[in-house]
C-alpha positions as CSV (number, residue, x, y, z in Angstrom):
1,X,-72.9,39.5,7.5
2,X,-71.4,39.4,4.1
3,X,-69.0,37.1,2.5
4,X,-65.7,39.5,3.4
5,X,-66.8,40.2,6.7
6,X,-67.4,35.8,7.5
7,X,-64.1,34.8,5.8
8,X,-62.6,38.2,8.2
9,X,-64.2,36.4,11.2
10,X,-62.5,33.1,10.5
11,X,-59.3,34.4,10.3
12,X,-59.6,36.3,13.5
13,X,-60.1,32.8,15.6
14,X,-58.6,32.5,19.0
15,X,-56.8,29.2,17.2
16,X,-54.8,31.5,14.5
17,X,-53.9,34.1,17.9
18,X,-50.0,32.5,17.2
19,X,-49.3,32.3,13.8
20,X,-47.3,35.2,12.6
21,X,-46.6,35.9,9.4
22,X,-42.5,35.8,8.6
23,X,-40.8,37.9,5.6
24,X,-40.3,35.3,3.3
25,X,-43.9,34.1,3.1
26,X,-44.9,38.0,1.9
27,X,-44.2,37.7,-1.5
28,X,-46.4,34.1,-1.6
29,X,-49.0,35.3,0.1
30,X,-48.9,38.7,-1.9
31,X,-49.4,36.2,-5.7
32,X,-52.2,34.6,-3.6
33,X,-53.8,37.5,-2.4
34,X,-54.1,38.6,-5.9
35,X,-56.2,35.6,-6.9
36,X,-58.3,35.2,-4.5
37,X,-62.6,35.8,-5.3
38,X,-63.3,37.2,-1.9
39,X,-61.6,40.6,-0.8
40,X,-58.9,40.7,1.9
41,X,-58.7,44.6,3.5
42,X,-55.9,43.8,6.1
43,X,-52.4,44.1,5.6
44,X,-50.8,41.1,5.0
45,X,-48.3,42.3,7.8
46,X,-51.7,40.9,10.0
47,X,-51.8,37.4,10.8
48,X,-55.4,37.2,9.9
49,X,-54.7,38.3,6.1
50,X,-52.9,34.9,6.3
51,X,-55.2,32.8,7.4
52,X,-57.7,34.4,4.8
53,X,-55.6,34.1,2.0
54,X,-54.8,30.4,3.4
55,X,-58.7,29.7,3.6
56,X,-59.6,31.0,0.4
57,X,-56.9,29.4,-1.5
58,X,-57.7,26.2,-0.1
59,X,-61.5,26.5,-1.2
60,X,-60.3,27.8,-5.1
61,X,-58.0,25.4,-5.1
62,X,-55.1,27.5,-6.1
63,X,-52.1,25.8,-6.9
64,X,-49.3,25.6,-4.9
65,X,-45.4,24.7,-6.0
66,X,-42.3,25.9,-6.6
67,X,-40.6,27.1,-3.2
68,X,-44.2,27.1,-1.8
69,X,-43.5,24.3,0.8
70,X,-44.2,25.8,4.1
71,X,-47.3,27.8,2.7
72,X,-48.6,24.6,1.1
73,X,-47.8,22.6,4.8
74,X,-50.4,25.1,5.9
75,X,-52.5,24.9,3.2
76,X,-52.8,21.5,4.1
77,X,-53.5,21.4,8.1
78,X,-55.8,24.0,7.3
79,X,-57.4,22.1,4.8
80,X,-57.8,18.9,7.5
81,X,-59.4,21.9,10.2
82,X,-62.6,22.5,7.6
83,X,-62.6,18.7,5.9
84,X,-62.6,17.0,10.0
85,X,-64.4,20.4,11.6
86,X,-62.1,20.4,14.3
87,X,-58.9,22.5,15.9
88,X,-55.2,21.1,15.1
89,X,-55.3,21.5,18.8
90,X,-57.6,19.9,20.0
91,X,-57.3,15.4,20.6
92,X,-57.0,13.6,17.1
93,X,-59.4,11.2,18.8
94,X,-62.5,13.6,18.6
95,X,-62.8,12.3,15.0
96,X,-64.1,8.9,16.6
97,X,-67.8,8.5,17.7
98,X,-68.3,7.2,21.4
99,X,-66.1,8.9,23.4
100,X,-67.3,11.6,26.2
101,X,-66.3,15.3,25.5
102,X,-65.3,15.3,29.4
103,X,-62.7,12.4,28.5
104,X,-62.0,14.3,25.2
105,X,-60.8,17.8,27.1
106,X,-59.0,15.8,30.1
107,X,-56.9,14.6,27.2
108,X,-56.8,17.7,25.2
109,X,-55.3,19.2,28.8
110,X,-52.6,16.9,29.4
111,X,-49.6,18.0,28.1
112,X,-48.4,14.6,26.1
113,X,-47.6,14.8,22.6
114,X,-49.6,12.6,19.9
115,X,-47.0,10.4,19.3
116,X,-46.3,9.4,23.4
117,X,-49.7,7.7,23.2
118,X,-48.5,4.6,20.7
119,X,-45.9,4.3,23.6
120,X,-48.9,3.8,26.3
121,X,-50.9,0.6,26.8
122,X,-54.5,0.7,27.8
123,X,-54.2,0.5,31.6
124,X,-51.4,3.6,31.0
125,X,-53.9,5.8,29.2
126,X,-56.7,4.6,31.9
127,X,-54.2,5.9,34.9
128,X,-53.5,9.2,32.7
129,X,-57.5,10.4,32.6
130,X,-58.1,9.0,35.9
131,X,-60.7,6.4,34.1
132,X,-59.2,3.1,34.2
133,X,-62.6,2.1,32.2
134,X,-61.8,4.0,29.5
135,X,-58.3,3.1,28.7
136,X,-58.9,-0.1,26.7
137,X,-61.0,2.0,24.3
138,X,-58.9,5.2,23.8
139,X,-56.1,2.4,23.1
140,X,-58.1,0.9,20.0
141,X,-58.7,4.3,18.8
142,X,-55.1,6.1,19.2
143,X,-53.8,2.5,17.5
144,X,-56.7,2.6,14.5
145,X,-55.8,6.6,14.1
146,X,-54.0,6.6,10.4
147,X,-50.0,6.4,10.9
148,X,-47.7,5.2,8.1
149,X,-44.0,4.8,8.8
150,X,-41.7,6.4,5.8
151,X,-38.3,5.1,4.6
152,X,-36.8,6.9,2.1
153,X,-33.8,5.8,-0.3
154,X,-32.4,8.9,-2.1
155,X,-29.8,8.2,-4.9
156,X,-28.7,10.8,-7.3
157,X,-28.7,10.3,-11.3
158,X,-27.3,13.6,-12.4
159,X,-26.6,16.9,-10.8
160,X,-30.4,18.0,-11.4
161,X,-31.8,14.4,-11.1
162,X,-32.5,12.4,-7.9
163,X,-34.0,8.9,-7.9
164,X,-36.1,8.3,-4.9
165,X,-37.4,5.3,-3.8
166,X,-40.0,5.5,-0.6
167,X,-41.6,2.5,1.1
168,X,-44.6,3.3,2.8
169,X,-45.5,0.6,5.3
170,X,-48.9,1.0,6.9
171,X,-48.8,0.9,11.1
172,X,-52.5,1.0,12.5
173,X,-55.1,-1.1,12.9
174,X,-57.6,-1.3,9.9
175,X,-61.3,-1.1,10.7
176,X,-64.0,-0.4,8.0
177,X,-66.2,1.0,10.2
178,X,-63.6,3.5,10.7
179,X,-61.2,3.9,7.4
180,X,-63.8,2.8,5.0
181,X,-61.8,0.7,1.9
182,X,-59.7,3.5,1.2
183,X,-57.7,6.3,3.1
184,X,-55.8,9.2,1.7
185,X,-52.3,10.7,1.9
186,X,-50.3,13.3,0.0
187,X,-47.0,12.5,-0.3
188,X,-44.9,15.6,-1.0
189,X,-40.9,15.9,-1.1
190,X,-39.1,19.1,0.3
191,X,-35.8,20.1,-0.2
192,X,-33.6,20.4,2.8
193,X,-34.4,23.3,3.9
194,X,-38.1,22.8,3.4
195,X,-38.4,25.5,1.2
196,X,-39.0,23.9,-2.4
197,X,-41.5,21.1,-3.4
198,X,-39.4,18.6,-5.4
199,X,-42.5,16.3,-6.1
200,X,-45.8,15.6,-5.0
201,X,-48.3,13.3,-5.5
202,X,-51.9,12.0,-4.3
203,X,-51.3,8.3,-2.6
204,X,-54.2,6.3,-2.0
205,X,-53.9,3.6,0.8
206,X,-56.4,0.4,0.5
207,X,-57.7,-2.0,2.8
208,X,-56.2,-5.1,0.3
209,X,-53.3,-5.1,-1.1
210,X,-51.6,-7.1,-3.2
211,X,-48.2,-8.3,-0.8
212,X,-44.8,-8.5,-2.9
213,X,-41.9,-10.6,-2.1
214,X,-39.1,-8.3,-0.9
215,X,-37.1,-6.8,-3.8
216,X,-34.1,-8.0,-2.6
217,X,-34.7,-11.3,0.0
218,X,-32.0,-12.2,2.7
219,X,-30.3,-15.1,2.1
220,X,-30.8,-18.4,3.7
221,X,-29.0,-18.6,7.2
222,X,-26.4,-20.4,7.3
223,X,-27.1,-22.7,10.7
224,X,-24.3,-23.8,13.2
225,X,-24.7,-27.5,12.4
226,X,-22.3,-30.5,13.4
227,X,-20.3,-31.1,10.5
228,X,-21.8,-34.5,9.0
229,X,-19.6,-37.2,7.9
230,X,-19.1,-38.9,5.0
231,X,-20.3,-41.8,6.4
232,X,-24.1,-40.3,6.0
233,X,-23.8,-40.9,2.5
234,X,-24.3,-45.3,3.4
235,X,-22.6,-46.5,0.8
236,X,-19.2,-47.4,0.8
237,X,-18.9,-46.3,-3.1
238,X,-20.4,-42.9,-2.6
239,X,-17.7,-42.7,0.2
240,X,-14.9,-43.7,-1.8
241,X,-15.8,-40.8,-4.1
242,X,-14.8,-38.3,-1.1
243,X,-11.5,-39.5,0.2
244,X,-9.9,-35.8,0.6
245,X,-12.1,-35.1,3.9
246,X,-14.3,-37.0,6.5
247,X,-16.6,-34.5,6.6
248,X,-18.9,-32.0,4.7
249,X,-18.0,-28.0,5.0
250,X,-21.0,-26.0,6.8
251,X,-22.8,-25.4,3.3
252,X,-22.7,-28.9,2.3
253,X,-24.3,-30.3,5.7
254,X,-26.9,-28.1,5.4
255,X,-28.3,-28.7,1.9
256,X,-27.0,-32.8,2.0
257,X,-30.7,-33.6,3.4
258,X,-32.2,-32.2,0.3
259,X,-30.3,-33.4,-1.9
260,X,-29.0,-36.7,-1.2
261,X,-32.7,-37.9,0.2
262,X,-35.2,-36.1,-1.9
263,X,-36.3,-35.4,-5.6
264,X,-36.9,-31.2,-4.5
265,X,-35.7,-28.9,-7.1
266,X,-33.2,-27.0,-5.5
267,X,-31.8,-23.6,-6.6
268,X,-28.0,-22.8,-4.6
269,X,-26.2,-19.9,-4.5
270,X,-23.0,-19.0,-2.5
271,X,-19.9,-17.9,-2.7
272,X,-17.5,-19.4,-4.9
273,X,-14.8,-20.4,-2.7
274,X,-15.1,-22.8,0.2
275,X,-18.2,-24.0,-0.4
276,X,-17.4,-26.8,-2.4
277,X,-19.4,-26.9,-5.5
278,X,-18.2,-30.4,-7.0
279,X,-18.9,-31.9,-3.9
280,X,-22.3,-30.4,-3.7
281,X,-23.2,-31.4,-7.7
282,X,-22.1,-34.9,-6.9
283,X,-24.7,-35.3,-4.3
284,X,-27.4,-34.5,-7.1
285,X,-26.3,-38.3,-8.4
């Protein structure tokens, strides 16, 4: 069997049976199908001439951009298939060692989508495969499987400019037996209508970290405290000094301790009315 008739065989795979190939993706796959090394005889009106042209343009490492999005989404989870040898069917959790293939098809039968299992705890996911023994372990591995949460803040600079600013906050537990030091992610930005790559780029996620203050921290609370009085101050001079009220405003009970009874450096920032400020500075003396 030659080289045309194993990449042919691939793309015949009872896997690929549903993927069709729709009229806008002709014209990609027809720029593709012209620089691939290895022959394609089908129509690209056949499914299969997709999943060839897919496979082979994965393993050249043709270059995908432009209003490429959906064909490079493919390109990807194809890509994932031959790196992890494994179905985009079939369990995510056949890429850990030490669980039973009997366990991994009961799961692989159950009609529950990926996500529901972050929702289950272990004695849940025990009851599901009828293996109560087995549900503390399937819950390690669903909650050390790679998941980052997204949130994206989009601000635009021009017409033809946007600004984006993501935060990528890791959600699974780390294990280096498992992740290693370092795991992978592309991180690619469609347009709306998932049509055009705006930007891509290779994001590599490692066990340490260096941990930033937030860009912009909450402010203190301000706590429901008894309004102190004057009196706190013990000495009859200070006191005289604040004859206007008997007692300090919410702000000014709430910072008096640190001022009034310590040496602290001390930076305050409020609003600028009702707070005070005098009173405040005078506590400083």
């Amino acid at each position: 069997m030659g080289d045309i008739e194993l990449c042919r065989l691939f793309s015949l795979s009872e896997e690929f049976k549903y993927v069709t190939v729709r009229q806008d993706e002709k014209m990609e796959l027809a720029k593709l199908l012209d620089r691939v090394p290895i022959p394609i005889t089908e129509s690209l009106e056949e499914p299969s001439a997709k999943i060839n042209v897919l496979l082979q343009a994965y393993i050249s490492q043709l270059k995908l951009e432009g209003g490429w999005a959906q064909l490079a989404e493919k390109a990807l989870n194809l890509c994932k298939m031959v790196t992890k040898r494994m179905w985009n069917v079939q369990t995510p959790l056949r890429q850990f060692n030490g669980i039973p293939n009997e366990i991994l098809m009961k799961l692989e039968k159950k009609d529950l989508a990926w996500d529901r299992y972050y929702d289950l705890s272990s004695q849940e996911i025990g009851e599901l495969i009828r293996f109560p023994k087995m549900g503390r372990t399937l819950h390690r591995f669903v909650h050390q499987f790679p998941k980052l949460n997204l949130a994206a803040h989009v601000q635009p600079i021009t017409r033809i400019v946007l600004r984006v600013e993501l935060t990528i906050t890791p959600d699974f537990q780390w294990e280096d037996k498992v992740h290693g030091y370092v795991e992978p992610f592309w991180v690619i930005i469609e347009d709306n209508d998932g049509e055009y790559i705006l930007h891509h780029e290779y994001f590599l996620l490692k066990k340490q970290h260096l941990i930033l203050p937030e860009k912009y921290p909450p402010p203190t609370e301000l706590l429901d405290l008894q309004p102190l009085p004057v009196t706190a101050l013990r000495n009859p001079s200070y006191e005289a000094l604040y004859q206007d009220f008997k007692h300090f405003n919410p702000v000014q009970t709430q910072v008096f301790t640190v001022l009034y009874n310590t040496d602290d450096n001390v930076l305050l920032a409020a609003p600028i009315q009702g707070v005070g400020r005098p009173s405040v500075l005078s506590l400083l003396y």
